[in-house]
C-alpha positions in Angstrom: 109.8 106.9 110.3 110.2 106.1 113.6 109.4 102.2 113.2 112.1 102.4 110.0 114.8 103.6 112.8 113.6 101.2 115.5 114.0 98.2 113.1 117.5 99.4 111.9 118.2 100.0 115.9 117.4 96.8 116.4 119.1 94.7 114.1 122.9 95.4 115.7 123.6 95.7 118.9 125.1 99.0 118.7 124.2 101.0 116.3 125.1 104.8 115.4 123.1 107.2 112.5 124.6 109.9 111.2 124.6 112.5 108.9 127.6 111.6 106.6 131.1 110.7 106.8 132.0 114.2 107.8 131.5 113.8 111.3 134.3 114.2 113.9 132.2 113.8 117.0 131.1 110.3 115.4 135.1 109.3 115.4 135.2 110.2 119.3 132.1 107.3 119.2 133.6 105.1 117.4 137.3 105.8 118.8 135.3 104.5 122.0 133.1 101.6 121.3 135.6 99.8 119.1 138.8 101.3 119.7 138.7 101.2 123.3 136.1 98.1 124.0 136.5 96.0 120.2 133.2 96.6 120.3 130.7 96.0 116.9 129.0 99.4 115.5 126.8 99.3 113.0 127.4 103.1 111.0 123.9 104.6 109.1 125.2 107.4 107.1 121.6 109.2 106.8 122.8 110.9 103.2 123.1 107.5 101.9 119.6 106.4 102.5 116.4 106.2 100.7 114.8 108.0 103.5 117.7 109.6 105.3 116.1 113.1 105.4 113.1 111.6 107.2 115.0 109.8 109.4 117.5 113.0 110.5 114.1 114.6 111.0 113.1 111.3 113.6 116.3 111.4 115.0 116.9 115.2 115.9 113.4 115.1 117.3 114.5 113.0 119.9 118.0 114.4 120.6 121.4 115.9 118.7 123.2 114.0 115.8 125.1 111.6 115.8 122.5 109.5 117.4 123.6 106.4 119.1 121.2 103.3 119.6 122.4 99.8 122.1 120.0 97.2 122.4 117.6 99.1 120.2 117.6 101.6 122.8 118.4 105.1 122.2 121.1 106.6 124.3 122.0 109.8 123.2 124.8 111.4 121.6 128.7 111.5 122.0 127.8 113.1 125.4 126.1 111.1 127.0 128.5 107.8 125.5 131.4 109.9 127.1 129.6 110.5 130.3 128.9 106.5 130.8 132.6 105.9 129.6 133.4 108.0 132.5 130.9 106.4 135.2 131.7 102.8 134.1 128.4 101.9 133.0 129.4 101.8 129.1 131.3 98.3 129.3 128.5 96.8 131.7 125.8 98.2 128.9 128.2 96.3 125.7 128.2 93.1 127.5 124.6 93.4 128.2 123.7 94.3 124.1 125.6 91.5 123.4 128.9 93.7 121.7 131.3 92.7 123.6 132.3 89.8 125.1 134.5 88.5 127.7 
């Protein structure tokens, strides 16, 4: 399962799973990355794949839900998106994935 989320990680530069549309941390996310930087998001809802329940199980093994991937990396969850926000590392990281440009 994990190669299934790396390859869905890496085809956008950012990229967020979730578990379904129901999420209201996942509108602070995406409130952020386009709202504030016009950044691209790809959005998984995990309840709309073939193998969504597999790949919650992936995902929550490696941290919280909503899971948020940039450059195929995974970064964490709203948390840690707010947190580089705050630092000013979260504009430097969307150039650098290729989601923004200036």
């Amino acid at each position: 399962m994990a190669e299934m989320v790396n390859d869905l990680a890496n085809e956008h530069p950012v990229v967020l799973f979730r578990k379904d549309e129901e999420c209201c941390q996942c509108e602070s996310i995406i409130s952020l990355v386009q709202g504030n930087y016009g950044a691209s998001l790809q959005i998984y809802n995990l309840d709309e794949q073939e193998e969504g329940d597999a790949m919650k199980e992936h995902l929550q093994s490696l941290g919280q839900l909503p899971a948020v991937y940039m450059g195929g990396n995974h970064l964490g969850s709203t948390e840690e998106l707010l947190s580089m926000s705050i630092t000013g590392t979260l504009k430097p990281t969307l150039l650098q994935v290729g989601a923004i440009f200036l």
